[in-house]
C-alpha positions in Angstrom: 98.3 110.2 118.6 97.0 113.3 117.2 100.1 114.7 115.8 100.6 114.6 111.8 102.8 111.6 110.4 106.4 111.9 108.2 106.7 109.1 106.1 109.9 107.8 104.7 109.5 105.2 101.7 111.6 102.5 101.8 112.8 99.4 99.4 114.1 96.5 100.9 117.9 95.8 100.1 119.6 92.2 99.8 121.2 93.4 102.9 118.6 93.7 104.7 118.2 90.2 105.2 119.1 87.9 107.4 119.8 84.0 107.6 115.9 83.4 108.1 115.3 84.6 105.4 113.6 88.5 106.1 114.9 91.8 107.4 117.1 91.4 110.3 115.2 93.0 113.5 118.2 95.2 113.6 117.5 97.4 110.2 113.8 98.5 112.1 116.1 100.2 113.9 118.2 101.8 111.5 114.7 102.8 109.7 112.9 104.1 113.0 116.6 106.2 113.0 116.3 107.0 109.7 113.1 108.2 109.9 113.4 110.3 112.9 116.6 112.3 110.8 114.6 112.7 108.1 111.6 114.1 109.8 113.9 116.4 112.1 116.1 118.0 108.9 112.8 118.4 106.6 110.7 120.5 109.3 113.3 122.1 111.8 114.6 125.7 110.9 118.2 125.8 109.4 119.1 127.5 112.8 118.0 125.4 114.8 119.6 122.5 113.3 122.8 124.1 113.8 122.4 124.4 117.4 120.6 120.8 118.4 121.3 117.3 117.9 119.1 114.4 119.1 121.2 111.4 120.8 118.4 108.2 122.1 117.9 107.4 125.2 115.3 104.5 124.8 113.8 102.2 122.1 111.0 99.7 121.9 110.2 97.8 119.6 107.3 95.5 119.0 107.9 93.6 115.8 104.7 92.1 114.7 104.4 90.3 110.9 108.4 89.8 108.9 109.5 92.0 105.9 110.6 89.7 103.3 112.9 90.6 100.1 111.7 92.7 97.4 109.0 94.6 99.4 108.3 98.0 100.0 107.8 99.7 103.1 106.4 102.5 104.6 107.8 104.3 107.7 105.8 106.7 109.1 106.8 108.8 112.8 105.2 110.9 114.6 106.0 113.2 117.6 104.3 112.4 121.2 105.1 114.3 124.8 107.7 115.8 126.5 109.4 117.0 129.4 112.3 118.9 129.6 115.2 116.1 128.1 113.0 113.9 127.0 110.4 113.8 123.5 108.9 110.7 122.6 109.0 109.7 119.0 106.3 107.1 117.5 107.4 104.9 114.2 105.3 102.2 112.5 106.2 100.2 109.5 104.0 98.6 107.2 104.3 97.2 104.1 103.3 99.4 101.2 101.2 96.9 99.5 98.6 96.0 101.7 99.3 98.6 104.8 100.0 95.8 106.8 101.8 96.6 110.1 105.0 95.2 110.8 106.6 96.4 113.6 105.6 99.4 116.1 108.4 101.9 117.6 108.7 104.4 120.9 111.8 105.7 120.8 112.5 109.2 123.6 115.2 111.2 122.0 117.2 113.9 124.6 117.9 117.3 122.8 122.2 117.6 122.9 123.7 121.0 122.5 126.1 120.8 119.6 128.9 122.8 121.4 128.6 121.9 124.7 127.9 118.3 123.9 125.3 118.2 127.0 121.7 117.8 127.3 120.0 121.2 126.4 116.7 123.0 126.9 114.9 124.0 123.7 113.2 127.0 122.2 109.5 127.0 122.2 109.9 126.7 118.3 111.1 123.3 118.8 109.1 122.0 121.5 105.8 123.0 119.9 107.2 121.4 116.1 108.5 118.1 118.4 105.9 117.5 121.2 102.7 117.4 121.5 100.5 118.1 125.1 99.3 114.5 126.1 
């Protein structure tokens, strides 16, 4: 891993959950996308994030122990390799109390030229704040 962690708190909403009873699988995702944002508009220059957006191109998800209602949780990315169109992203989610992991992320995000709405080369800038050298 190597490469410094973001973390996004997060309270669990009544919303959240699902008919079992615990977050519905679907909200880690909105989380992991959540995070990613976050990370991306709190590090990358103004400038940048004026010329770039991120679209997905892949997501997995291991889901490992349930978030149940009135928790708190802890997101927490990272950035992994690259190639050209292609920057993996790393997300775990544990619970705040006990650190407890509950579900582990890889998601590879493609760099999308805002004007051109096509898949984009970026500036050294941004490859060496979202990629690491395995």
């Amino acid at each position: 891993m190597g490469a410094e962690r973001f973390t996004l708190h997060i309270d669990i909403k009544p919303e959240d959950i699902d008919m079992q009873g615990h977050v519905n699988n679907i909200v880690y995702l909105r989380w992991v996308q959540e995070a990613a944002i976050t990370h991306w508009s709190t590090i990358a220059p103004q400038n940048e994030q004026e010329k770039l957006i991120w679209v997905v191109r892949r997501h997995e998800i291991d889901y490992k122990k349930p978030a149940m209602p009135g928790e708190s949780i802890l997101v927490r990315t990272w950035i992994g390799s690259a190639s050209r169109l292609a920057f993996d992203r790393h997300t775990e989610m544990v619970r705040a109390s006990d650190l407890r992991l509950l579900a582990l992320a890889r998601t590879v995000w493609c760099p999308i030229d805002r004007k051109t709405g096509r898949p984009t080369d970026v500036s050294p800038e941004i490859r060496s704040l979202f990629s690491v050298v395995p």
